[in-house]
C-alpha positions, 0 to 999 in steps of 0.5 A, spaced: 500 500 500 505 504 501 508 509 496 515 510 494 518 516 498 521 520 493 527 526 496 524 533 495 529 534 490 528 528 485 521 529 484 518 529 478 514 535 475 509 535 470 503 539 468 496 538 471 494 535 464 499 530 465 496 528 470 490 527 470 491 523 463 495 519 468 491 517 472 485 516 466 491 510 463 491 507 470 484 506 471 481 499 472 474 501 470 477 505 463 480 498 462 474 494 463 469 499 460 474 499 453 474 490 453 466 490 452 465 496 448 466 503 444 464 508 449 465 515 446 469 521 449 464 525 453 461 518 456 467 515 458 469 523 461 462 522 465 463 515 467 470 516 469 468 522 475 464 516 477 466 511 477 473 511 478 475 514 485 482 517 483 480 520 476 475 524 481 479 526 487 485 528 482 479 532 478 477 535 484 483 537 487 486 540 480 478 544 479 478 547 485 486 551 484 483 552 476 476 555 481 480 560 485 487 562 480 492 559 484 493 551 480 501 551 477 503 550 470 508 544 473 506 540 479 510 534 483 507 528 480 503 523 484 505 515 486 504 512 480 499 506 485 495 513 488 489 508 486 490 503 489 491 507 495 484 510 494 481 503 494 484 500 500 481 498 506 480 504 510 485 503 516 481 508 520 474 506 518 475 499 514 470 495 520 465 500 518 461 499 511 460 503 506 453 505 502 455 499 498 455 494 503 463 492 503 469 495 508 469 503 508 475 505 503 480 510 504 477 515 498 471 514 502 473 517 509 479 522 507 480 527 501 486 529 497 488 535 495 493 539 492 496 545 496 498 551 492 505 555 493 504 561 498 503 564 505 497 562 508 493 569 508 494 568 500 491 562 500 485 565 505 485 571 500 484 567 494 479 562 496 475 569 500 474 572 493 472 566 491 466 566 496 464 572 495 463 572 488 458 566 489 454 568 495 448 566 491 451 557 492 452 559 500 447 564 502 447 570 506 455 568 509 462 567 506 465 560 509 471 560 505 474 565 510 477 565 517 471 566 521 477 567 526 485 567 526 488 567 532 491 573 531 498 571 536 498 564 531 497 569 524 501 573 526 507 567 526 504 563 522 500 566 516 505 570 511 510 563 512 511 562 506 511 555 501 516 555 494 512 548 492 505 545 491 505 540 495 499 534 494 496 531 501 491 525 503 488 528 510 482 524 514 476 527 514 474 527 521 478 527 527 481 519 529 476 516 533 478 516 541 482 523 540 478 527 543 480 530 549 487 527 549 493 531 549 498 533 544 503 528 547 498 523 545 495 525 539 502 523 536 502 517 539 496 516 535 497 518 530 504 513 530 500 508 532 496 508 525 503 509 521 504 503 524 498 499 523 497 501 515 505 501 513 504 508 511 508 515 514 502 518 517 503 524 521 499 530 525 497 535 519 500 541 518 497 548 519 499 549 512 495 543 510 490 543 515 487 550 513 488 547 505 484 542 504 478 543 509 478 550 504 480 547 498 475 542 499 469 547 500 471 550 494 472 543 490 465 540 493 460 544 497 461 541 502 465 542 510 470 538 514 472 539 521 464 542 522 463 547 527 457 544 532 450 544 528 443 540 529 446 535 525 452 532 527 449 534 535 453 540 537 460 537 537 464 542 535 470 539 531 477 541 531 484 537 529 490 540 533 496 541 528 505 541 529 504 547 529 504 552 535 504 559 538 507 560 545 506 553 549 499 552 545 499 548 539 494 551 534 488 547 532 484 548 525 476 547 524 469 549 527 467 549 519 461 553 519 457 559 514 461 563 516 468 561 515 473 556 518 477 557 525 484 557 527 484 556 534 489 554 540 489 549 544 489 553 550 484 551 557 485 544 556 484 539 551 476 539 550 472 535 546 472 539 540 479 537 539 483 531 536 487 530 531 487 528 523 492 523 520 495 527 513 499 523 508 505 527 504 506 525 497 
């Protein structure tokens, strides 16, 4: 299941096209789909998004930087196995069924996401102008914003700046059972699952923390790491990240109408936050 890991410095670079014809030759339902019969160019791109988890997620990821002006003319190139990644068994989930009855699969409970060159308030820039230009699809409020940015954390953090796009895989919610557990413990977890899937997990990024619950408003409509809401029963979500300000990590999410916040851990270790599992590529 793991992919090679690739020095920095040796990775391949290609275009976004480039890649999405990658994964499209890679793909096991073109494949079964071109032995039975001839499908033309517009079906197969439907079916495509469809059927094949990686052709969508890829699709998405490269969709929502084209939405909001930041996609790079070159970008690092994903594992040539991304797919099979996908579809593997969820290691956090996989005791759980999905829709169609089998074992959760790991493009089901995570999203993967291309994290653009930049700072973070560029990003946040971006990605709030977005928003406002389509008030109408999300209401009276913007939620492609910081609802809040805690300002000691913003102003250490939020101009860092970044010279590479960078792809990640971050789970959608926070680890089962790391609610209300410390920092210290949090890593441990997240080693734990390292171990447990064979793959280099580890605590998400500010950077990325922040890029994929944006990118993911922006690519599908829908909020990662919600604030509290009638729905999920008024439990807050938030995931720690490496980061920190002080003596206090930083932690990311409370999704909400209004925009994503960017916290501290400071008064302990609520039941609002946790910690996500992220998978650098």
């Amino acid at each position: 299941m793991a992919a090679v890991r690739i020095p920095v410095g040796q990775r391949e670079w290609i275009t976004p096209a480039e890649q999405l014809d990658r994964v499209r030759e890679r793909s096991p339902v073109l494949e079964q789909l071109n032995g039975v019969f001839h499908v033309t160019d517009v079906a197969k791109l439907a079916l495509e998004y469809i059927e094949d988890p990686c052709i969508a997620a890829v699709s998405r990821a490269l969709e929502a930087l084209r939405k909001i002006g930041l996609l790079p003319a070159h970008i690092p190139a994903l594992p040539k196995n991304m797919g099979q990644i996908l579809n593997e068994k969820c290691p956090i989930h996989g005791d759980e069924a999905g829709p169609d009855g089998t074992s959760l699969k790991i493009w089901q409970t995570h999203s993967l996401y291309l994290l653009p060159p930049g700072t973070l308030n560029e990003l946040e820039a971006r990605v709030s102008a977005y928003g406002r230009a389509h008030l109408a699809e999300y209401g009276r409020e913007n939620p492609l914003q910081f609802r809040y940015f805690w300002n000691a954390a913003r102003q250490e953090h939020g101009d860092t700046r970044f010279d590479e796009p960078q792809w990640v895989l971050m789970s959608n919610d926070v680890l089962p059972g790391s609610r209300n557990q410390p920092y210290e413990r949090h890593v441990e977890m997240v080693g734990e699952l390292s171990e447990k899937a064979f793959v280099p997990f580890e605590v998400p990024s500010l950077r990325a923390a922040v890029g994929v619950t944006l990118l993911h408003k922006v690519a599908t409509g829908e909020s990662i790491l919600q604030a509290g809401n009638e729905q999920n029963g008024n439990v807050h979500t938030y995931t720690r990240v490496g980061e920190t300000t002080g003596s206090y990590h930083v932690a990311v999410g409370g999704s909400a109408p209004s925009g994503v916040g960017v916290s501290s851990d400071y008064g302990g270790d609520g039941e609002g936050i946790g910690v996500s599992a992220l998978w650098k590529f």
